[in-house]
Every structure is written in C-alpha cells, then in structure tokens.
MDAnalysis code that builds the backbone (N, CA, C; Angstrom):
import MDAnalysis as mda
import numpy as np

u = mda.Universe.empty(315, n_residues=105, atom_resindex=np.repeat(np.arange(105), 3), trajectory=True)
u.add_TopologyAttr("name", ["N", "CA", "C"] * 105)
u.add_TopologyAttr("resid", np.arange(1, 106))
u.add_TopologyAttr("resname", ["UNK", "UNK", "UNK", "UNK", "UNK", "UNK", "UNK", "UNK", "UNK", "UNK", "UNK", "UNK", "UNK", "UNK", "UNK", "UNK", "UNK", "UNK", "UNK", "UNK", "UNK", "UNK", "UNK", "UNK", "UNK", "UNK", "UNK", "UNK", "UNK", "UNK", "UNK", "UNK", "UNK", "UNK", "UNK", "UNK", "UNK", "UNK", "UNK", "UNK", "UNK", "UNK", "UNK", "UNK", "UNK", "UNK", "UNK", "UNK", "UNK", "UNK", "UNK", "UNK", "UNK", "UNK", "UNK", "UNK", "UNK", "UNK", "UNK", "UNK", "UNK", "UNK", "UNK", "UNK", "UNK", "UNK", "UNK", "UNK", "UNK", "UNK", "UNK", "UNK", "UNK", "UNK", "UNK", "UNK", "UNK", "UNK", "UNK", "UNK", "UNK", "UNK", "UNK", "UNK", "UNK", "UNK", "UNK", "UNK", "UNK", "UNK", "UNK", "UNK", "UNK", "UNK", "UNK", "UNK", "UNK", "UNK", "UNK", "UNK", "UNK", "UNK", "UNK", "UNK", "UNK"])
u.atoms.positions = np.array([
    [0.334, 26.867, 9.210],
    [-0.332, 25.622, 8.865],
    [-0.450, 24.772, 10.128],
    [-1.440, 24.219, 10.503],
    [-1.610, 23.224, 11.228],
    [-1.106, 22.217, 11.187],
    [-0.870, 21.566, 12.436],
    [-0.221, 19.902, 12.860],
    [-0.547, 18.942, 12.239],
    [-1.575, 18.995, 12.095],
    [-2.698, 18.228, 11.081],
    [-1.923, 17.866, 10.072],
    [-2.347, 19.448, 9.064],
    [-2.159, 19.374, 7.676],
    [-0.495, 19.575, 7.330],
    [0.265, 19.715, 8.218],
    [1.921, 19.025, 7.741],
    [1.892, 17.471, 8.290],
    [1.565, 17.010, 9.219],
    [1.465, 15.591, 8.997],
    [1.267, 15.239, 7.668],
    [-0.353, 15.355, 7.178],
    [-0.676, 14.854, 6.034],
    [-0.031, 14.871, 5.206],
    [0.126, 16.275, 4.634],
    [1.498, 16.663, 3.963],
    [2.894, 15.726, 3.440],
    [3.831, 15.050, 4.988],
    [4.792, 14.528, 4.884],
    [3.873, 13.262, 4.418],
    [2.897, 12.731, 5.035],
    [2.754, 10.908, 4.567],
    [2.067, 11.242, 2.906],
    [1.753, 11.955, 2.425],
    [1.466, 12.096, 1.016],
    [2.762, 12.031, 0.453],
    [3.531, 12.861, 0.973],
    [5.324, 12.779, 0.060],
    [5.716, 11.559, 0.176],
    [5.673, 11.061, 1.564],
    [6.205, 9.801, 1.605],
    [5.596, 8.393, 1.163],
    [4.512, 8.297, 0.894],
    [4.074, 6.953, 0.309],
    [3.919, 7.159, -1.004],
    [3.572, 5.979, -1.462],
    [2.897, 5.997, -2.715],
    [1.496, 6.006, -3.152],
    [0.711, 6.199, -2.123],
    [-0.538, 6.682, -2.293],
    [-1.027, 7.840, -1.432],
    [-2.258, 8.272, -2.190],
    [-2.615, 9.431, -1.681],
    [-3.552, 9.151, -0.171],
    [-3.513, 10.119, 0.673],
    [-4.330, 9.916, 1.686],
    [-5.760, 9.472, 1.577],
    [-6.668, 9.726, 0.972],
    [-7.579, 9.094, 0.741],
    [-7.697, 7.180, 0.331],
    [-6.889, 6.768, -0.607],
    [-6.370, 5.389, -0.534],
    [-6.282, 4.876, 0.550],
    [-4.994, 5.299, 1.311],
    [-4.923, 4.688, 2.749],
    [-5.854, 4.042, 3.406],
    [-6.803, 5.842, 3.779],
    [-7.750, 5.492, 4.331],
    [-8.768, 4.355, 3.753],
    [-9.368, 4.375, 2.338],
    [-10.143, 3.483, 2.223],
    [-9.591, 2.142, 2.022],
    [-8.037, 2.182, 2.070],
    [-7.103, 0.259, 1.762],
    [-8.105, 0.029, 2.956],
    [-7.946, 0.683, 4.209],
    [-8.104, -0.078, 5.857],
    [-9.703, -0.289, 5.764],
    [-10.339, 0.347, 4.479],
    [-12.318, -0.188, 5.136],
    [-12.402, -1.726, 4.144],
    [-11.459, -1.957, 3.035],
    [-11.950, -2.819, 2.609],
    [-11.697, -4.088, 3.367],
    [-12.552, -5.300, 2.875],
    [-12.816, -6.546, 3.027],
    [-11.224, -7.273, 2.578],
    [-11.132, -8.624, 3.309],
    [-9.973, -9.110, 3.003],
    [-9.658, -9.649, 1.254],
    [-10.827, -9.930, 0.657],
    [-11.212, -9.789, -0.659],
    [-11.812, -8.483, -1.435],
    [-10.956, -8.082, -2.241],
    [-12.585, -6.745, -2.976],
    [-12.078, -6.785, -4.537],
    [-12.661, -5.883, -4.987],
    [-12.575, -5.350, -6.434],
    [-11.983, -3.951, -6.416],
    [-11.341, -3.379, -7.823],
    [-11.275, -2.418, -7.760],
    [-12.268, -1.232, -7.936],
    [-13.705, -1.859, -8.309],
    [-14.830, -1.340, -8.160],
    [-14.845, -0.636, -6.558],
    [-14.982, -1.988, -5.593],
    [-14.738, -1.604, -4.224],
    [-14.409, 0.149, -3.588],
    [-12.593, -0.418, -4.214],
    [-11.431, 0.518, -3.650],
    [-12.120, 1.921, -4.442],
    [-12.504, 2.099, -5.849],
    [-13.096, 3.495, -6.543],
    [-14.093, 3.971, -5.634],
    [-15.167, 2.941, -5.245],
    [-16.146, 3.385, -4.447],
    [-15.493, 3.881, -3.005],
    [-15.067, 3.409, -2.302],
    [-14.607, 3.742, -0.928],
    [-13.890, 4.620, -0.972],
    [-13.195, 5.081, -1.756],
    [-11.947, 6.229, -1.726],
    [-13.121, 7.209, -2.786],
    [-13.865, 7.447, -3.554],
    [-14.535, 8.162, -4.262],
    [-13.227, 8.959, -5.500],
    [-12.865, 7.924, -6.080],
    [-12.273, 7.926, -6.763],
    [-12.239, 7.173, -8.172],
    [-11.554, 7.852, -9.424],
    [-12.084, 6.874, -10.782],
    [-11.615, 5.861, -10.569],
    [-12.299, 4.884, -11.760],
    [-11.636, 3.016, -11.483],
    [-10.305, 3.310, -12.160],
    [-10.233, 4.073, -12.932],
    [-9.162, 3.802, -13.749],
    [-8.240, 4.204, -12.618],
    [-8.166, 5.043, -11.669],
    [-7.306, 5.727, -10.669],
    [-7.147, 4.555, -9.697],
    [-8.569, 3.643, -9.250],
    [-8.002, 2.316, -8.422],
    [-7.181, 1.271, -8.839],
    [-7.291, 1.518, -10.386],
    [-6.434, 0.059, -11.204],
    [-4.796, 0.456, -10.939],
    [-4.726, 1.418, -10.789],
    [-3.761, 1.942, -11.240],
    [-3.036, 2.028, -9.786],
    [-3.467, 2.491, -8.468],
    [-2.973, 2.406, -7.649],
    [-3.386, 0.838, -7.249],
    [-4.248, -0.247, -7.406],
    [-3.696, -1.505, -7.001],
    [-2.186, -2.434, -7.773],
    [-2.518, -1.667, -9.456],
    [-1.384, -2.042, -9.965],
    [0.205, -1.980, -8.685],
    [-0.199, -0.880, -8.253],
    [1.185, -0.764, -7.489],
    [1.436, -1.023, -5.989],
    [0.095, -1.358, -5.608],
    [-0.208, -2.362, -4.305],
    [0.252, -4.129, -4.654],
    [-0.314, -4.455, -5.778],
    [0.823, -5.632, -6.441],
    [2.139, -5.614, -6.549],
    [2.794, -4.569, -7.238],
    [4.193, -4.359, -6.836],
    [4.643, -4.652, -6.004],
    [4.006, -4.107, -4.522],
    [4.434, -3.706, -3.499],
    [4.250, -4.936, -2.196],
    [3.358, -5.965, -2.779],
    [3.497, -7.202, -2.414],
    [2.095, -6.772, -1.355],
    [1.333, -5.755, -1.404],
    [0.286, -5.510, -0.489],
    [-0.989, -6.725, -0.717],
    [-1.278, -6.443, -2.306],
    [-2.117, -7.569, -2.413],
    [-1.837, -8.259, -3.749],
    [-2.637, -9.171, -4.028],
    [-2.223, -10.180, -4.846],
    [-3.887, -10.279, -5.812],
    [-3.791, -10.748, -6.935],
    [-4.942, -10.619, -8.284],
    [-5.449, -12.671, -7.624],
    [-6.716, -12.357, -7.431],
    [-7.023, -13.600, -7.415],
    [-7.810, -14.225, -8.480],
    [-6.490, -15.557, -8.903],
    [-6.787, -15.953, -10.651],
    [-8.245, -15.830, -10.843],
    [-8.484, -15.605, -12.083],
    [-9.568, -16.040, -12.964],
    [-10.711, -14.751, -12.517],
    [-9.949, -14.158, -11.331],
    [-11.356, -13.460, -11.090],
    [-11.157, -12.167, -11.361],
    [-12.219, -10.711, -10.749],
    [-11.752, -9.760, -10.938],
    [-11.830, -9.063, -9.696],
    [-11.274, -9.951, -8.866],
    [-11.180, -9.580, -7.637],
    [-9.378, -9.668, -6.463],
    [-9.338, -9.479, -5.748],
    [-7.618, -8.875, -5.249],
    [-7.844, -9.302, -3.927],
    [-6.510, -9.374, -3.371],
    [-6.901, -10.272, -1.843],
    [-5.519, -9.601, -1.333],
    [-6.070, -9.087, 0.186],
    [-5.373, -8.563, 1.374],
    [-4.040, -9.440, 1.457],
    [-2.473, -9.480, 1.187],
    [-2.032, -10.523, 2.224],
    [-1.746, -10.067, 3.441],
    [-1.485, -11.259, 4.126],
    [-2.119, -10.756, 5.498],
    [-0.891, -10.378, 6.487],
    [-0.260, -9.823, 6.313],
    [0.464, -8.905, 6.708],
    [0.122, -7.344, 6.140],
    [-0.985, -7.371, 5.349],
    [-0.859, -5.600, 4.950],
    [-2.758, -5.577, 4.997],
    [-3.187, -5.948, 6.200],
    [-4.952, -5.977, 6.532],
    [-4.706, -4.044, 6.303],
    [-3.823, -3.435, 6.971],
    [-3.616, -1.965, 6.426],
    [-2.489, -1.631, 5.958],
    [-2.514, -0.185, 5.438],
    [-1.150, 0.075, 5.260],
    [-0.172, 0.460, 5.889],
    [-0.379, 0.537, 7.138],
    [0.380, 0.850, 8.578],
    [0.722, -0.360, 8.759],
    [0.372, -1.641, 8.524],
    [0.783, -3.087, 8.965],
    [1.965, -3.258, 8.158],
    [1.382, -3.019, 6.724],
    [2.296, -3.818, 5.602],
    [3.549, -2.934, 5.976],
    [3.378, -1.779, 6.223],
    [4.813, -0.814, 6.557],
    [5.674, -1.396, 7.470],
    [4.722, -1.448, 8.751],
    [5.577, -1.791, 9.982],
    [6.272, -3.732, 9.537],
    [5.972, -4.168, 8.425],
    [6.443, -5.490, 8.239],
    [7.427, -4.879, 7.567],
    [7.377, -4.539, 6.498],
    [8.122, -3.858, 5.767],
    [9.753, -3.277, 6.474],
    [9.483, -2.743, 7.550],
    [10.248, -1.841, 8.288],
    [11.205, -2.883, 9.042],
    [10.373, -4.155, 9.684],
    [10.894, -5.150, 10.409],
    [11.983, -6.107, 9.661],
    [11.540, -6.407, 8.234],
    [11.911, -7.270, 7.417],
    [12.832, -7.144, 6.345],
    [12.827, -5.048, 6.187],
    [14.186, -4.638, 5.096],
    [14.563, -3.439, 5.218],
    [14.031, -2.295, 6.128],
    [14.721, -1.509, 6.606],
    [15.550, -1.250, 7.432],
    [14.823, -2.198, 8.501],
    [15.931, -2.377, 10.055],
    [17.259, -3.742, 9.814],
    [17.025, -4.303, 8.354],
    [18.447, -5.162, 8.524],
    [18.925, -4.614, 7.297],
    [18.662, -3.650, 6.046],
    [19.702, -2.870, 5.670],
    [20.344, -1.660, 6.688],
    [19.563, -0.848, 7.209],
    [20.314, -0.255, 8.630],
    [21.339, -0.833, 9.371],
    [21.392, -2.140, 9.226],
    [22.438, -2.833, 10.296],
    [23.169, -3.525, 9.390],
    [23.149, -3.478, 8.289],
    [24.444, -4.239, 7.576],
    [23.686, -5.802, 7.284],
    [22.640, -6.494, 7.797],
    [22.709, -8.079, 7.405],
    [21.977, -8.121, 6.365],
    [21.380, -6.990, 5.763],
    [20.571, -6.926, 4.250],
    [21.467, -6.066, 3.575],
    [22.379, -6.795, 2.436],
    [23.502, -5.795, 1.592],
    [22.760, -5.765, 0.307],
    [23.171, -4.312, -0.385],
    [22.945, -4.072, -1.395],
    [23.941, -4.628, -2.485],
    [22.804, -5.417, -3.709],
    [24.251, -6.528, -4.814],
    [25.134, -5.251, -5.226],
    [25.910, -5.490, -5.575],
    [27.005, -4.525, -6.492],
    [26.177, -4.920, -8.072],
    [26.528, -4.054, -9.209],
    [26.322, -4.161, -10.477],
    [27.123, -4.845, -11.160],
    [26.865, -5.694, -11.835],
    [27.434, -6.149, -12.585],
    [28.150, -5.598, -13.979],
])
C-alpha cells in the first residue's frame, strides 16, 4: 500500500469525519448550510446533518438562531486549525498534569 493511502487510512481512524468532510469543512464560507457541506463533499444532507450535528459537539461550529444556516468559529476556519487549538488548549495540559481528570462521584 502506498504512503498516501496509509496516511489516509490513519486520519479516517482517527477523526470523526471522513476524508472527504475535511476536505470540503476547508472550501466552505465562514457561514453555510448543510445544503452547502452535502454539495461540496457530494454527499446526502441527511449525512451533512449528521456530521455537523457533531461539528456542534465538537465546538467547530455553532447553529445560527432562527436560521438554517451554521457559522465557522474562528478558531476551526479548518479542521487542522480547530485540532491544532484543540491540541494547545487540552491535550498538551492534560499531558502535563495542569488539566486533571474529575474523579466520579
């Protein structure tokens, strides 16, 4: 197998979206629809609702009221951004002890 296609490979295991997503999170506008994201990734709507559902989760973007439209925050213009914030802000200070995990109650 090619360099390529084990790259791809590992970032498919490792995110939560599929490579195609990625790629089309980075063409959209700082505003879009999930019309948009179906069109750009050539994918069903029901498949964009469903992966923005979890771009909301994930604090990537946010539902802008009243409308039926979703907005970039701006730390995640891609998904290589929102990561590398991500990475800065709760991986590298649970790694070092100053982000602790609560105990259960």
């Amino acid at each position: 197998m090619s360099k390529e296609k084990e790259l791809l490979k590992i970032v498919e295991k490792t995110l939560p979206f599929p490579t195609k997503v990625i790629v089309g999170y980075a063409k959209l506008d700082t505003s879009f629809t999930s019309g948009d994201l179906a069109r750009i990734c050539n994918i069903p709507s029901s498949s964009a609702k469903f992966y923005l559902n979890k771009m909301i989760e994930l604090r990537m973007v946010t539902k802008i009221p009243h409308k039926k439209r979703y907005q970039k925050f701006s730390n995640a213009e891609t998904v290589s951004s929102w990561l590398k914030d991500l990475i800065k802000v709760g991986l590298l200070p649970l790694e070092t002890g100053s982000l602790t995990i609560p105990e259960k109650e």
